[in-house]
C-alpha positions in Angstrom: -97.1 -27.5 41.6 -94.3 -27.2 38.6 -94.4 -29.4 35.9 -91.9 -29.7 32.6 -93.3 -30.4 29.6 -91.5 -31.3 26.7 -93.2 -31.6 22.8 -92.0 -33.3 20.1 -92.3 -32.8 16.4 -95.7 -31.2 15.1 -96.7 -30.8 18.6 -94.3 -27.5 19.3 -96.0 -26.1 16.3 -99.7 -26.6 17.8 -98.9 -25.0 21.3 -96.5 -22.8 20.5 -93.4 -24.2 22.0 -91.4 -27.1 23.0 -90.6 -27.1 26.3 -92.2 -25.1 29.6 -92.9 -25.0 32.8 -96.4 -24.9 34.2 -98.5 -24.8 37.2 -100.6 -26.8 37.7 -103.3 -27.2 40.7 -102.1 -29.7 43.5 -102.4 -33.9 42.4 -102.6 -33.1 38.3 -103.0 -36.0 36.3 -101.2 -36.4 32.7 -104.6 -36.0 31.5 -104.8 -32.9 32.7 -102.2 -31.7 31.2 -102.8 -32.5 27.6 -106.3 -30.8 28.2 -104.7 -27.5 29.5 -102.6 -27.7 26.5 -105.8 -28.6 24.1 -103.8 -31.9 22.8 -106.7 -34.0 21.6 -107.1 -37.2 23.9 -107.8 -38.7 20.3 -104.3 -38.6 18.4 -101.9 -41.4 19.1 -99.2 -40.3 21.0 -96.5 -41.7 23.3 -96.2 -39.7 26.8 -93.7 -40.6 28.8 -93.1 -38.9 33.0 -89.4 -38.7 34.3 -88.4 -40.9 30.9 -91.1 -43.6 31.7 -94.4 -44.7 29.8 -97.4 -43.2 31.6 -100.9 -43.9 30.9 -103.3 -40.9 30.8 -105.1 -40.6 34.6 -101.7 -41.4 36.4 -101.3 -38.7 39.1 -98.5 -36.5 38.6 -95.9 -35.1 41.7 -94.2 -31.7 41.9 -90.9 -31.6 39.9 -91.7 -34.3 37.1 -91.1 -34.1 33.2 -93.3 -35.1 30.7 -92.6 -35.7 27.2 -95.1 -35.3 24.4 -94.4 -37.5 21.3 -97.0 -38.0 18.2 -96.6 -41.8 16.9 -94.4 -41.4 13.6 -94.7 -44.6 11.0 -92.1 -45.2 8.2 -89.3 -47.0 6.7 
């Protein structure tokens, strides 16, 4: 199964780039995917499949995109 990922800000500097496909085993979860690309569950981040909000053990389907944002503060 291909997924897209997509990072965002300090994010393509931890992995290494900012936008891939992978291949993941069949039924991955988003979860999954931020532990194959050792993202710590820990930091706040919005994550978002096919452009909408996604919580961490939603299963994901061939084909879909998902973005990787860190939470950014300021004025």
């Amino acid at each position: 199964m291909k997924i897209k990922v997509k990072l965002i800000g300090p994010l393509i500097y931890e992995t290494g780039f900012s936008e891939k496909d992978i291949e993941m085993a069949e039924a991955p979860t988003v979860e999954g995917v931020l532990e194959l690309l050792a993202i710590s569950a820990h930091r706040p981040k919005i994550i978002t499949r096919n452009g909408k909000a996604v919580v961490p053990h939603e299963l994901l389907e061939n084909g879909d995109t998902i973005a990787i944002s860190p939470i950014y503060s300021g004025g």
